[in-house]
C-alpha positions as CSV (number, residue, x, y, z in Angstrom):
1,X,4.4,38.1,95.0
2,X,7.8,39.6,94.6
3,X,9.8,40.9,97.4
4,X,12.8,42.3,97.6
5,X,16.1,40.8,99.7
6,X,16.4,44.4,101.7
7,X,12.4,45.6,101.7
8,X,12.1,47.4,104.5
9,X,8.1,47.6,104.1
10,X,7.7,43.8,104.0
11,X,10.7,41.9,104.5
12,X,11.4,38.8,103.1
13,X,9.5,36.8,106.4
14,X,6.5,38.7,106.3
15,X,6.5,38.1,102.4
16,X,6.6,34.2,102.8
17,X,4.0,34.6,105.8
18,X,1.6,36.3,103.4
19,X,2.4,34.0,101.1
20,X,2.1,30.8,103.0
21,X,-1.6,32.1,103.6
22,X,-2.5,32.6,99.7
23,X,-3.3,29.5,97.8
24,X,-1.7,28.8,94.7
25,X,0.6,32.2,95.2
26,X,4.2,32.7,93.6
27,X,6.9,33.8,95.7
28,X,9.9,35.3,94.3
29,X,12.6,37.3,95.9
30,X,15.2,38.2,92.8
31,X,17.8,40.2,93.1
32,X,19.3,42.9,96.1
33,X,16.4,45.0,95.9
34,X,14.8,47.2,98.6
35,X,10.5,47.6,98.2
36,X,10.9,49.2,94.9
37,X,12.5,46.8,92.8
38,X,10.3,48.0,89.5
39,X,12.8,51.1,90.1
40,X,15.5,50.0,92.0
41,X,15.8,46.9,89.1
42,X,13.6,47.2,86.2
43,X,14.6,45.0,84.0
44,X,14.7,41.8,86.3
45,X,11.3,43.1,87.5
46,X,10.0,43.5,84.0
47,X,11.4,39.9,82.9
48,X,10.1,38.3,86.0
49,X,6.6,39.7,85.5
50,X,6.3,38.6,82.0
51,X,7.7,35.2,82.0
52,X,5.3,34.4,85.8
């Protein structure tokens, strides 16, 4: 899972909640990003998605 620090959609607590419910799950939060860090940062999105 990624989520951005300022998602409005899913803030960070809901994030790790979800999280904390799927086992084996990444959690990152990267960045100042909103909910659309693939456009709001895309190359930290893109390097976190192929190096997880």
């Amino acid at each position: 899972m990624i989520v951005g620090t300022h998602d409005f959609i899913c803030p960070p607590g809901v994030a790790h909640e979800v999280h904390a419910g799927i086992p084996d799950a990444q959690l990152l939060e990267p960045g100042e990003s909103g909910h659309y860090e693939h456009i709001e940062q895309p190359d930290e999105f893109a390097a976190i998605v192929r190096t997880s």
